[in-house]
N, C-alpha and C positions, 0 to 999 in steps of 0.2 A: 860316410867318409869318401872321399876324394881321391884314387889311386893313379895305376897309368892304365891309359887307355889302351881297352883289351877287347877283342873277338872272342865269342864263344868257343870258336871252330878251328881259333892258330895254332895248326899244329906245331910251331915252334913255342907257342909261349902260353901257357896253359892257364889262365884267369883262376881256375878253381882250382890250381895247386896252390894257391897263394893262399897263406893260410895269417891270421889275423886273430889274435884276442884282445880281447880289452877287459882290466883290470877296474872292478868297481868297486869302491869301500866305502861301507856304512858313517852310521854317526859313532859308531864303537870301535872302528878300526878293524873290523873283518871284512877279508878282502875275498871277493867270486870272481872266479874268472872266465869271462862266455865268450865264445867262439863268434866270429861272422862268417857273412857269406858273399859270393860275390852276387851282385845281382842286376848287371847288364848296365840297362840306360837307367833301373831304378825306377820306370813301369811297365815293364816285362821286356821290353825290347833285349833280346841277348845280350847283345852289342853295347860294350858303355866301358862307367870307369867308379860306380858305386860299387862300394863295400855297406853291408850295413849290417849292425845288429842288433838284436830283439832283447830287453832285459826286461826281468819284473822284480823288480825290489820289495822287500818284505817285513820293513821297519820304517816307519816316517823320522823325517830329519834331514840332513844335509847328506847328498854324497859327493865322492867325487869317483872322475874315471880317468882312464891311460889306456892307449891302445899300444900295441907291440908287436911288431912284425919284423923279418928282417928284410923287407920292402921298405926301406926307409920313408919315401911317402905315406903311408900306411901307418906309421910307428910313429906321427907327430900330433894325433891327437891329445889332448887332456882339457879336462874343465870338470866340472860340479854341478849340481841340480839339486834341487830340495822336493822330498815326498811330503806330503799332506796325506791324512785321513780322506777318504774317500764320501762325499757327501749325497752318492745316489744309493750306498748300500744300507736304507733304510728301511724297515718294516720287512714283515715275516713272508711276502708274495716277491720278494726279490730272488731272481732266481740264477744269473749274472754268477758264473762259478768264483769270478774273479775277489767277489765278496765274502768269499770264505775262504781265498788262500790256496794254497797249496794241496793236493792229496799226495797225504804222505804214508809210509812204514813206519810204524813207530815200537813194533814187537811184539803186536795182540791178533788179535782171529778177525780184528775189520781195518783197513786204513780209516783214515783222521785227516780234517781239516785242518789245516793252519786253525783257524776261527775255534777249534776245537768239538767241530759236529762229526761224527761217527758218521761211515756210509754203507749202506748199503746195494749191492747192486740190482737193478734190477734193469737189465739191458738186452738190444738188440744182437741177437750173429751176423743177420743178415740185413742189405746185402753186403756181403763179403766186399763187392767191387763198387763202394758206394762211389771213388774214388775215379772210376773207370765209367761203363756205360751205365750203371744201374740209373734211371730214372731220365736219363733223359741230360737235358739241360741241367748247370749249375743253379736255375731259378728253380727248375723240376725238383733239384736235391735238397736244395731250399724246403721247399714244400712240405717236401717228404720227413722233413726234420722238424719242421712246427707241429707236422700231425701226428709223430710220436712222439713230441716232447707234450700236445696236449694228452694224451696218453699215458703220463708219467714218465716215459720212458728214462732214465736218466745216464744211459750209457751207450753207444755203439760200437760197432766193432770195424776197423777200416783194413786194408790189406793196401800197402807202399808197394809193393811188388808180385807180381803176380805172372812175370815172365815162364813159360813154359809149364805156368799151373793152371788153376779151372780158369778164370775169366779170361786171361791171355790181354788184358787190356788197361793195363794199369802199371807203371813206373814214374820215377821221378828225374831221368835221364836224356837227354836233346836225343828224338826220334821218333819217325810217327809209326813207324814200328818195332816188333822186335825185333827185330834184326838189327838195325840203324840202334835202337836204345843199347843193345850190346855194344855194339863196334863203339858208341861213344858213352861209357857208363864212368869214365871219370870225368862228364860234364853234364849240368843239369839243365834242364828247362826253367828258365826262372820266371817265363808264362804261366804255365803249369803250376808250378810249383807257388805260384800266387792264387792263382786259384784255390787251389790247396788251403793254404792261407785263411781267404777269404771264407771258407767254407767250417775249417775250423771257428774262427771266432764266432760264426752264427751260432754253430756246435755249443758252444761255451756261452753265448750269450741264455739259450737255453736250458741251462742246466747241465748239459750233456757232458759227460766224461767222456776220452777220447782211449779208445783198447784200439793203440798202433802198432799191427802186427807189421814186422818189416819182411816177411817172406812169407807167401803163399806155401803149400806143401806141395811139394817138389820142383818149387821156384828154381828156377835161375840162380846160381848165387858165384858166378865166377867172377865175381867184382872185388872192388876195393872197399871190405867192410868198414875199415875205419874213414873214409873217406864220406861213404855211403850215411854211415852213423852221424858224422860233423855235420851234415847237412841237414840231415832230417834233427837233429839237437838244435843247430844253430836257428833253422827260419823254424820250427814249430817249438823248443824246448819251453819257452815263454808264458806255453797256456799251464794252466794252475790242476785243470783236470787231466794228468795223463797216465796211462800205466805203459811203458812199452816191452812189447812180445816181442822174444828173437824171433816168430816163427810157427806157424800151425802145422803141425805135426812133424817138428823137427828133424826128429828121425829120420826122416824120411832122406833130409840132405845133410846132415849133421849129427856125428858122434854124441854123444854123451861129454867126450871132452872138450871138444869145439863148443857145444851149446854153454859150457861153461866160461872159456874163454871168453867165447861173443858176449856173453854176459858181465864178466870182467871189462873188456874193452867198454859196452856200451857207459855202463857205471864209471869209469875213469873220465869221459867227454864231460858227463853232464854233471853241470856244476847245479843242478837244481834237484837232485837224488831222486828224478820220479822211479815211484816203485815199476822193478822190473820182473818179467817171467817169461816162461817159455811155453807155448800148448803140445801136451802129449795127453795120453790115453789116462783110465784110468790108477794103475801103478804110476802114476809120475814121480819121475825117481831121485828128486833133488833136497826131499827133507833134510832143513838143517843147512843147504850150502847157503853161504852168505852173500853168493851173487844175486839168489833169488829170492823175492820179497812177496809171493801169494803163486798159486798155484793157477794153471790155465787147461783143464782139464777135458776130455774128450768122452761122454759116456755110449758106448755102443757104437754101429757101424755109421759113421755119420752121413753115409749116402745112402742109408736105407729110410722108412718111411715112420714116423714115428707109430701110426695107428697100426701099424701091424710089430713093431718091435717090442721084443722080449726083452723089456729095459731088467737091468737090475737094480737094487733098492737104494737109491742114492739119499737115503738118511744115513744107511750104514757107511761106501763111501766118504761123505764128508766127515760124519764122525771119526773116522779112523783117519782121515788126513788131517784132523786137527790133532787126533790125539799122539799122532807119530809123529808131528811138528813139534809140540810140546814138549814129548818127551826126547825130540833130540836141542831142547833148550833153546827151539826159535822158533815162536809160535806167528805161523802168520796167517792169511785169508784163505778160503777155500774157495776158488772158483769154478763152476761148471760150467764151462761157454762152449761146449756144444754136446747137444743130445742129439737123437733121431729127427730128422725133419719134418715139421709137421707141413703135410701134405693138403689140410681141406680143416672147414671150421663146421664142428658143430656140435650137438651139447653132448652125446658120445665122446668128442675128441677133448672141449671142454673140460669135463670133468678127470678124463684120465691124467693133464696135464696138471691138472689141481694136485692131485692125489698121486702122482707118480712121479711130479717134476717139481710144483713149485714147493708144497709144505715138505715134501721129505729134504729138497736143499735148506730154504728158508728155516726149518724149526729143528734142523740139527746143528745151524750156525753158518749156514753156507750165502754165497753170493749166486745169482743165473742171471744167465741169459737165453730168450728163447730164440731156439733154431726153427728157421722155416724154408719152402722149399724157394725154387726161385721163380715160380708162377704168382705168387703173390709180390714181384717184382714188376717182370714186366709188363703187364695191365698199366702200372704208374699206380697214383693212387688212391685210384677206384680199386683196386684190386687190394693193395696195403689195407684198405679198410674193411675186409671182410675179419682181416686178425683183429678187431677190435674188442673182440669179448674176451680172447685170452689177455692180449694187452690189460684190458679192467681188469681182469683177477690179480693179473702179475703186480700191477697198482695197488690195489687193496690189499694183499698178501702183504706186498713191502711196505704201506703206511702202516697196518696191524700192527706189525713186528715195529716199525721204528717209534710206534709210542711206546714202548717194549724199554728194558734198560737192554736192549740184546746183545750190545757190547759186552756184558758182565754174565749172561746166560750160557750152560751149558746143556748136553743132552740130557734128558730124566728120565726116558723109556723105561727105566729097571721099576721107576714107580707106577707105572700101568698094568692090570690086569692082560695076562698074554697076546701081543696081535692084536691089541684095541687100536693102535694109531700110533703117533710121533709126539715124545713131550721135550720142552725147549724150558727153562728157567733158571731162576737164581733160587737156590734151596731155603728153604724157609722161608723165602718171601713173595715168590711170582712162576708161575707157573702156564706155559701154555700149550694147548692139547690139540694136536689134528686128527680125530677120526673120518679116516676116508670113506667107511660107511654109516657113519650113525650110531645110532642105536647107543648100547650101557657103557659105561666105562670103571670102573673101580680101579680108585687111584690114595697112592699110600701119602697122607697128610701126616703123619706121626713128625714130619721135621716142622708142622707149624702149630703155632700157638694163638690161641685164641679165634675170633671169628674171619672167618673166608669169606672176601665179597664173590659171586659167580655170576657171571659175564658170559651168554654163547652170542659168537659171532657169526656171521651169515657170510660165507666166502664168495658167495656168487651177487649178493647185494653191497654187501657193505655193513647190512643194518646188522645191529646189537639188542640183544635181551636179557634183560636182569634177572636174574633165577633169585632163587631164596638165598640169603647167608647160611656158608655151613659154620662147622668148630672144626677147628685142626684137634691133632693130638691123636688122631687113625683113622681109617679107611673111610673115604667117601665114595658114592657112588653116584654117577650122574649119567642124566638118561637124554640126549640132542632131540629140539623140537621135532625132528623128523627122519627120517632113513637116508635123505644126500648126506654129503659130506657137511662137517660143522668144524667150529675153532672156539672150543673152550680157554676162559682164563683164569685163573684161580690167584686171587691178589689177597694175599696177608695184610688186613688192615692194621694187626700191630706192630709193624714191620716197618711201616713207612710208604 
C-alpha cells in the first residue's frame, strides 16, 4: 500500500506510529483482521512510503479485503483474491510447514496442525542469538539450519531482544547499537527486520517451527510492548509454525502479573492465535490461565554444565505438569526448553542425555529441546557437527514415539516393577517401556487381552527386534538384548 511519504528518523512525524489494518473475509463471511507495517522504500531502504501486510488465509475460495486507518490514504484500499489448493503439498517427503497449516492449541497435552498432524517437539535452545552474531553470515545461518533440519531437528529457538542480556547483540529497533536501538525503540529496522524475514521462511521452508522468545532474561524491556508486539505480529505473524514466549526467565524483569498482561496483550494483536507462553523454572506457575497455551520450562541451573549436573527426574516433572493442567481443566503441552548445557560429546554424555533427558520428557508426554553450550557455536559448523549423535537420538526418540498414537497416551510407571524405567501408553492397547539400564522388567498386562506383539527398540540405532508374542491377562516379564539402555513396545494385537 501506498502512503505519505515518510523518514524513518522524522522526529515530527513518526512512519511507525501509523497504524493500519486490513480487514479480510473468507468465502463464509468471517472476517480477520491483521495488522501492517511500515516498511520504508519496500526493499529495506528506511526511507519510503510502503505499508505492507503479510496474510495466510486458511480456507480456499474467493476473498475480499479493506484496509482502515485514520490516514485516509492508507484507508482506500479494497479488492478480492481467490485461494486454490496448493499443488506442491504432495507426497509424504514435503516438508514446507506451510502444507500443514497452522500450529495450533486446541486443549490437549500436544498442539495440532491445521492438516490435523499432532506434533511433537524435538528442538534446538541454542543458539539463543541465532538472530544476532551466531554463525556468521545470513548464508552462514542458512547453513546451519539445513544441517539441523537434516538432523530432524524440527524446532528452534530465536531471542528478538536481547538488549542488556547474554548475547547483547540482537533487536529489532533502527541502531547499530544498544544504545542508539534504545533511544529509538519506537522505530524499526526494516533491513533488518527483512532479514529476519528471509531467514524465517528458510526456517519454515524446512520444517522448522519458530520458539520467538521476545525477551532475553534480564533484557531491556523499557519499551513500547504493544508497539513492539504489532511489529513482530505484523511482518512474522504469517508463518504457520509459531509459538511465541513473552520471555526466558521472566521473572527476572516481570511480575507474575505483568507476564500475564503481556500475555493478554500479545493474544489480542494476533489475529492468527499462535499458541503462547512464557519460560520460567521448574514450578511454572500459570496452570490453568487462559493466556497460556503450553509450558516453557527451565530444568536446573541453566549455566551449569550438563555432565556434572545433578538433574532431577524429568519424567516426574512433566507428569505432574500435565497432571496439574488437567486437573485445573486445561490441559495443555509440556515443554522443557532448557536443561544443563551440554558441554562436550561422547558416549558417557550420550547416554546420560538418553536416559536423563530425552525418554523421561518423551515417554511421560512431554516436548525438549536440547541445550548446549556456546562452543559448539562458534567453530560454525564444523563445530555444530560434533552434536550430531545426540541430535540422532533426539530423531529416533521422536520418530519412535510419533509412530506411537502419543497423542492419546499417558504415564504407566504404576505398571512397572520398581525403578525398572519410564512406561508411556494407552491402557489396554500400547504400551511403551524406557529402561535406562537394561536388564528385566515385570510389567502388569492384566488390562490386556489376548496376544501381545513384543518389539525391543535400539535407541542408539534405530534398529528393532521382534521378541516372542506374549498373553495379556498378568504379569509379564521381559529381559532387553543387552545391559545399555533399550525401548520396549508392547502392542495389543486385539485392540487394533
Amino acid at each position: 500500500m501506498i502512503g505519505p511519504d515518510s523518514q524513518a528518523m522524522n522526529a515530527q512525524a513518526n512512519p511507525f506510529l501509523i497504524q493500519v489494518d486490513v480487514t479480510f473475509t473468507d468465502p463464509g463471511g468471517h472476517a480477520v483482521v491483521v495488522p501492517t507495517f511500515f516498511d520504508g522504500d519496500g526493499i529495506g531502504g528506511p526511507d519510503g512510503n510502503v505499508w505492507k501486510v503479510r496474510f495466510a488465509p486458511d480456507v480456499t475460495g474467493e476473498w475480499t479485503f479493506a484496509s482502515n486507518s485514520s490516514t485516509k490514504q492508507l484507508s482506500e484500499y479494497q479488492g478480492g483474491f481467490r485461494v486454490v489448493s496448493a499443488d506442491t503439498c504432495v507426497g509424504e517427503q514435503v516438508t514446507d510447514l506451510r502444507c500443514k497449516g497452522r500450529l495450533e492449541y486446541h486443549g490437549s497435552h500436544f498442539l495440532r496442525f491445521k492438516n490435523g498432524d499432532y506434533w511433537i517437539k524435538g528442538g534446538v535452545d541454542d543458539p539463543e542469538n541465532f538472530l544476532g552474531k551466531a554463525f556468521g553470515s545470513w548464508q552462514e545461518k542458512k547453513e546451519a539450519l539445513d544441517y539441523l533440519a537434516s538432523q530432524g531437528v524440527n524446532s528452534i529457538y530465536v531471542i528478538t531482544n536481547n538488549i542488556d542480556g547474554d548475547g547483547k547483540d540482537t533487536w529489532p529497533w533502527l541502531g547499530s547499537t544498544p544504545e542508539q536501538a534504545k533511544q529509538n525503540s519506537d522505530r524499526f529496522d526494516t533491513a533488518r527486520l527483512a532479514q529476519w524475514e528471509d531467514f524465517f521462511s528458510h526456517a519454515e521452508s524446512k520444517g522448522m517451527v519458530l520458539h520467538i522468545v521476545l525477551d532475553d532474561d534480564s533484557a531491556w524491556n523499557e519499551y513500547n510492548h504493544e508497539l513492539y508486539y504489532r511489529e513482530m505480529i505484523a511482518r512474522f505473524g504469517h508463518h504457520p509454525g509459531i509459538i511465541w514466549n513473552i520471555g526466558e526467565e521472566a521473572n527476572e524483569i516481570y511480575s507474575n502479573d505483568q507476564q500475564v498482561e503481556l500475555a493478554q496483550t500479545l493474544r489480542a494483536m494476533d489475529p492468527y492465535r499462535h499458541p503462547v507462553t512464557v519460560h520460567r523454572r521448574a514450578d511454572w506457575p500459570f496452570v490453568g490461565n487462559p493466556q497460556f497455551d503450553l509450558t516453557s520450562i527451565q530444568v536446573g541451573d541453566g549455566a551449569e554444565a550438563f555432565s556434572e549436573a545433578d538433574l532431577r527426574d524429568l519424567n516426574q516433572i512433566v507428569n505432574n505438569q500435565r497432571e496439574k493442567s488437567a486437573s485445573a481443566g486445561r490441559p495443555i503441552p509440556v515443554m522443557i526448553d532448557e536443561t544443563p548445557g551440554i558441554d562436550r560429546v561422547d558416549e558417557s554424555i550420550r547416554r546420560k542425555v538418553r536416559s536423563q533427558l530425552l525418554y523421561p520428557t518423551y515417554l511421560g508426554g512431554g516436548n525438549f529441546e536440547l541445550h548446549f553450550r556456546d562452543t559448539f557455536v562458534e567453530n560454525g559448523l564444523s563445530s555444530l557437527g560434533e552434536l550430531e549423535p545426540l541430535l540422532e537420538d533426539m530423531q529416533r526418540a521422536r520418530l519412535f514415539l510419533g509412530a506411537l498414537p502419543f497423542h492419546l497416551m499417558s504415564s504407566c510407571n504404576h505398571l512397572l516393577s520398581r525403578d525398572a524405567g519410564f512406561c508411556y501408553g494407552v491402557p489396554g492397547r500400547v504400551y511403551a517401556l524406557y529402561l535406562p539400564r537394561g536388564g528385566t522388567v515385570r510389567v502388569d498386562l492384566s488390562g490386556m487381552t489376548g496376544p501381545i506383539d513384543v518389539t525391543w527398540f535400539d535407541p542408539r540405532t534405530g534398529d528393532t527386534h521382534d521378541a516372542n508374542s506374549v498373553q495379556g491377562g498378568g504379569e509379564g516379564s521381559f529381559t532387553s538384548p543387552s545391559d545399555e539402555d533399550w525401548v520396549l513396545r508392547l502392542n495389543g494385537t486385539s485392540s487394533g
